[in-house]
N, C-alpha and C positions, 0 to 999 in steps of 0.2 A: 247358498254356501258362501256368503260372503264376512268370514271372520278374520276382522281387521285384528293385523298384530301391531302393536304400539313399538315404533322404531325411534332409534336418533334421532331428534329436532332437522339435522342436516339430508335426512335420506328420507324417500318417498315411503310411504305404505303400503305396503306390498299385504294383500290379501292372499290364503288360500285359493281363492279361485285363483289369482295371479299364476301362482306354483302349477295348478292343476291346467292351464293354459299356455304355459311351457314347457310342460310335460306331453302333454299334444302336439307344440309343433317340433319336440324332436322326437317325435313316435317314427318316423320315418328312418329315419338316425341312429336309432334302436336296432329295428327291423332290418336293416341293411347290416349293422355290425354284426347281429346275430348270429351271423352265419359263417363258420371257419371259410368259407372259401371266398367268399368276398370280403373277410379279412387279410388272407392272401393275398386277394387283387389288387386292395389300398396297400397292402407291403411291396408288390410288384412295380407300381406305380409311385411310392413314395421311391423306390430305388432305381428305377428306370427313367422317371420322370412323363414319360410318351409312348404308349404301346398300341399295335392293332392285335385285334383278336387271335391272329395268327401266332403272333410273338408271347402271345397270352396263354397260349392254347399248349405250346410247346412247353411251358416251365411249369404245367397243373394235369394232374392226373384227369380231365374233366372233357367232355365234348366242345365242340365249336358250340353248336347248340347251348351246352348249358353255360358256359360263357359269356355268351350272348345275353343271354337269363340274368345273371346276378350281375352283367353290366347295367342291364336295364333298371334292376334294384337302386344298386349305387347312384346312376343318371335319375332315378325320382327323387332319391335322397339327398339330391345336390350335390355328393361328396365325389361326382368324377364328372369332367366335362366332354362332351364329343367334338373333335374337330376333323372334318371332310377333308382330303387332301386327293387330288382328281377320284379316285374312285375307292381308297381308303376310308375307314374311319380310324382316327387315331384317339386315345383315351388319357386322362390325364386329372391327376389330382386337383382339385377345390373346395378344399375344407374349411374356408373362410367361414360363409354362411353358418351350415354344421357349429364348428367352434364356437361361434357366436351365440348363436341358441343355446348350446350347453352349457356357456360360461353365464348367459342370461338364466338359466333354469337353477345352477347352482346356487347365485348369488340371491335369488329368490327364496329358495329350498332353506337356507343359512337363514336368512331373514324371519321368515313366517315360520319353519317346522323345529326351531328350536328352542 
């Protein structure tokens, strides 16, 4: 599956499989946004900036339990960080990575699928 598209003299060749290999590593990134409620969380957090489960728990119709659940989503997804504070965990936005791969996946997609 390797069909080379012919680009600008200036810019690299970006193959289909390229696209299809950016598309993979934001599968995770996908998977995570999918889901209304851990779209919420990244809203919680984009407004919040630093939250524990608790404080999470209170502003969503949702268990502690399933909380817990689409934190863990997000934390495989790169797009929330965990930091320990004596016996807290507190949670908090990083969408750097995230952003990066999508902006990588787009400029690829533009390149080769058009």
């Amino acid at each position: 599956m390797s069909i080379i598209t012919p680009v600008a003299s200036d810019t690299a060749v970006v193959t289909l499989e390229d696209v299809l290999l950016s598309f993979r590593a934001c599968a995770p990134v996908f998977n995570a946004l999918g889901d209304k409620y851990r779209q919420d969380i990244v809203m919680l957090l984009a407004q919040d900036e630093r939250l524990n489960v608790n404080q999470i728990a209170e502003r969503m119709p949702l268990s502690r339990p399933a909380i817990s659940h689409h934190l863990k989503v997000l934390l495989q997804a790169n797009l929330i960080q965990l930091e320990r504070v004596s016996r807290e965990n507190f949670y908090s936005l990083t969408l750097e990575a995230a952003l990066a791969g999508l902006r990588q996946l787009v400029e690829r997609a533009e390149v080769s699928c058009t």
